[in-house]
Each structure stands twice: as C-alpha cells, then as structure tokens.
C-alpha positions as CSV (number, residue, x, y, z in Angstrom):
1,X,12.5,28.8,6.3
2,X,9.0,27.5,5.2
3,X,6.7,26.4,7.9
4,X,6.7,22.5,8.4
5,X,3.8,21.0,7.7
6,X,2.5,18.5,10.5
7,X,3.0,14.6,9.5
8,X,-0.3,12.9,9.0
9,X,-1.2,9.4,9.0
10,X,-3.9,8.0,6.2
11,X,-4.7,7.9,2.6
12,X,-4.6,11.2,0.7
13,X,-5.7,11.9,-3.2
14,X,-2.9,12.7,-5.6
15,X,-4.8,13.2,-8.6
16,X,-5.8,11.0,-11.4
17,X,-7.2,7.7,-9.8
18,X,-3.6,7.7,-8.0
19,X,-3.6,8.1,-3.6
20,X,-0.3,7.6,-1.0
21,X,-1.3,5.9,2.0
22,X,1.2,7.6,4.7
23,X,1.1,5.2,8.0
24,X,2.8,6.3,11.7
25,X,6.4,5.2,12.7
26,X,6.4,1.7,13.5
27,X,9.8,1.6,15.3
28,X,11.8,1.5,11.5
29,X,10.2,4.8,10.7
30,X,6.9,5.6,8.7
31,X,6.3,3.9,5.9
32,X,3.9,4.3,2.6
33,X,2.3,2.5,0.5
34,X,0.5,3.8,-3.0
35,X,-3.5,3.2,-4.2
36,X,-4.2,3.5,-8.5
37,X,-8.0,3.2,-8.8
38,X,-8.9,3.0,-13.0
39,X,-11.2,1.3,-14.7
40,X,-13.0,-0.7,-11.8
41,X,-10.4,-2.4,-10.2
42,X,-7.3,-1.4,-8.5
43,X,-3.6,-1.7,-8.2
44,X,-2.2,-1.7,-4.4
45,X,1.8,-0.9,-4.4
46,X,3.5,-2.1,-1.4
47,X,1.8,-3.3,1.9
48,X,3.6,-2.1,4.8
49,X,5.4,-3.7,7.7
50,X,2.9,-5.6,9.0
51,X,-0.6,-7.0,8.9
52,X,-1.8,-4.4,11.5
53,X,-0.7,-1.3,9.5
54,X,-2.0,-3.1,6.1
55,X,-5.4,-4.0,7.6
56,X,-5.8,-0.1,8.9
57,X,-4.5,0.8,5.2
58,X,-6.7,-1.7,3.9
59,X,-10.0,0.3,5.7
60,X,-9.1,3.6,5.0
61,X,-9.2,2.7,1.0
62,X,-12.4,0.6,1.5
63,X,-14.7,3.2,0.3
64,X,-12.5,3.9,-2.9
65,X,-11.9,-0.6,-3.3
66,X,-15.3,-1.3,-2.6
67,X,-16.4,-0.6,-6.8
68,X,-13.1,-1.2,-7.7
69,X,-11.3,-4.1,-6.0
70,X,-8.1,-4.4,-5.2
71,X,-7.1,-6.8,-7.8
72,X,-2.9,-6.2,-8.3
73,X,-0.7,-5.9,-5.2
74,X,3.1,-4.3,-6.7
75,X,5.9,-4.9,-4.6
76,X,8.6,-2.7,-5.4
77,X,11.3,-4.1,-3.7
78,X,12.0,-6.4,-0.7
79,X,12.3,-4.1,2.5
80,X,9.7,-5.3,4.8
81,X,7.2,-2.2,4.7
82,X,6.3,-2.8,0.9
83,X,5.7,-6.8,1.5
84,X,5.4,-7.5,5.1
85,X,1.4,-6.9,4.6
86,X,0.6,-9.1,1.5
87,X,-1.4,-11.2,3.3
88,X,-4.2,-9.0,3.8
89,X,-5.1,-9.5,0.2
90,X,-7.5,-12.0,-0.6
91,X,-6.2,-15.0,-2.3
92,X,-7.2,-14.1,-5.8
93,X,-5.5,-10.7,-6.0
94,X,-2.2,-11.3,-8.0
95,X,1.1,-10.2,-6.3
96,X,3.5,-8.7,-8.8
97,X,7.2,-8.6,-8.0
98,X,10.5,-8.8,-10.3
99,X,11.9,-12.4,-10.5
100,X,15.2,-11.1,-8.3
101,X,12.8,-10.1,-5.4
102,X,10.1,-12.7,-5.7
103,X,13.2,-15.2,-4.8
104,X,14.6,-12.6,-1.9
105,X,10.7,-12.6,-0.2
106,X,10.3,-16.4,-0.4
C-alpha cells in the first residue's frame, strides 16, 4: 500500500495556466474549486460553499488575478460548493451556467 499523502488546503499549480483550489471540510466535506489564467484574464470554476471559503480562495489566487482578473465564474452544476460563493465576484465578472442550472440556482 502506497503512503497517503497528507490533505492540504489552498491553491496548487496543475500545469498550463490551469490551478485546483482544495479548501478544508466544511461539515459537507472538502470541496474544490478550479483557476485557468490565459491571456490576461481569468476563468474561476465553481465558488465554494460559502462566502468565507470563496473570500479565503479568492486571496490565495490574488497574486495570480491581480494581471489577469477574474473575468468568468463557470458553475458546473448546482450543489452548493460550486455556487454558494458567487458573490465574491465583482459585479462585472460574468457567471456562466447551463440554462437547466441557471433556473435550479435562482
């Protein structure tokens, strides 16, 4: 059996502009969220359970957002840890969601 490798909270480099943002166990079990930098602006898919766990998100992919804002939030479905956070987003960053789960998270 391979050694387990300890769970870590925060935002970690996958390769190619793309990063996972891995947050803690809030009571429904940790959650992530995913970071695409290209091009000088940014895409942010899903936004956690809540505005506390998006706004700690939110800082640990300032220094990566600050020359390429957040400009696209991608909801991929309507389970509140990839919505709940939205509203940390400023107003002008477009939320993208199908038509069947725009309806569900209104």
């Amino acid at each position: 059996m391979a050694d387990e490798i300890p769970f870590q909270e925060g935002l970690f480099e996958l390769g190619g502009g793309a990063h996972v943002f891995v947050s803690g166990d809030m009571g429904f079990g940790p959650a992530n969220a995913g970071l695409v930098v290209s091009a000088g602006e940014s895409l942010v898919i899903d936004t956690l359970y809540d505005v506390q766990h998006a706004q700690a998100m939110r800082a640990d992919m300032a220094n990566l957002t600050a020359t390429a804002p957040v400009r696209y939030v991608f909801n991929t479905h309507t389970d509140g840890d990839h919505f709940f956070g939205n509203q940390v987003f400023s107003a002008d960053t477009e939320i993208i969601a199908t038509k069947a789960a725009s309806a569900l998270m209104t």
